[in-house]
N, C-alpha and C positions, 0 to 999 in steps of 0.2 A: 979359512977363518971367516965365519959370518959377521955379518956388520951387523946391528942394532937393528936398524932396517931391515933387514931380511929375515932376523927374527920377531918382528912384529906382528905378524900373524897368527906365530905359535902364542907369544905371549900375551896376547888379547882372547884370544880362546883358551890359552891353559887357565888365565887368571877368572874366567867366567864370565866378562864382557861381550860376547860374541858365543852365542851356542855353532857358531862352526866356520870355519873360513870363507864358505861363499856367501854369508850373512855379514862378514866384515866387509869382503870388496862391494859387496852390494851397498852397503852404507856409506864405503868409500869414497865411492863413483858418484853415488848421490849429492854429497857434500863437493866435490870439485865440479858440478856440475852446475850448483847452484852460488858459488865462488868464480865461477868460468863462466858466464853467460852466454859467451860468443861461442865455446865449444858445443851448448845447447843448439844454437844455428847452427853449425857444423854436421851436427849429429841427425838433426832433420833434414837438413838438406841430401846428407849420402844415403839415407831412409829413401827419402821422395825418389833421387836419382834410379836406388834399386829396387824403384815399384813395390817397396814393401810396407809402404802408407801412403795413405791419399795427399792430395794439398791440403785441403783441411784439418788434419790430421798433423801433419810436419807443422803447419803452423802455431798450431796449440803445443806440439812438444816445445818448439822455441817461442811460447812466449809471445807470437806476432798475429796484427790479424791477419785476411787471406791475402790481400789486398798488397799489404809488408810486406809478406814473406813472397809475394809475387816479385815484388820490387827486389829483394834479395836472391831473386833466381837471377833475376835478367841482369842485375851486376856482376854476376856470376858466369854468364853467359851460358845459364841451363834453361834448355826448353819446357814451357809448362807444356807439359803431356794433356791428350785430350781424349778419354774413353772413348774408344771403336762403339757405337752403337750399330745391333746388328740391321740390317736392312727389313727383316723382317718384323722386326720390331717397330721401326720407323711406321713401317704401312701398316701396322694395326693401330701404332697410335691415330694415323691418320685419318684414316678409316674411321675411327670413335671418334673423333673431333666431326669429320662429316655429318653422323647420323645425328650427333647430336645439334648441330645446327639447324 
């Protein structure tokens, strides 16, 4: 026997509220994420973790500046990551910083 809940999906798309189920969780999600503030931190943080957005990036999903959302790692005890710049890159910057002096 289904609950009321678990037919909520059909019945907000049968009744033409929602042109399709993935257009209702997506509104869902929306709405308890903006009723959840702290899950917004949460949600940036395990982004940042799995290198699948910058600091910058995490920050603005939750809301913080870089600065914050730094402070929310190190409570956290996650390391802010630092892009590998390649070495060859270094000595061309440095190189054009030379000539142009």
């Amino acid at each position: 026997m289904k609950t009321v809940l678990s037919k909520l999906d059909e019945i907000l798309v049968g009744i033409g509220k929602y042109p399709s189920k993935k257009e209702l969780i997506e509104d869902a999600l929306r709405a308890l994420l903006r009723a959840k503030p702290e899950l917004k931190r949460d949600l940036a943080i395990e982004l940042y973790k799995k290198k699948e957005v910058s600091l910058s990036r995490a920050a603005e999903i939750c809301g913080l500046n870089i600065e914050d959302f730094k402070e929310s790692l190190k409570e956290r005890g996650i390391k802010i990551s630092v892009p590998g710049i390649p070495v060859e890159e270094v000595d061309e910057e440095v190189e054009r910083i030379l000539k142009a002096v």
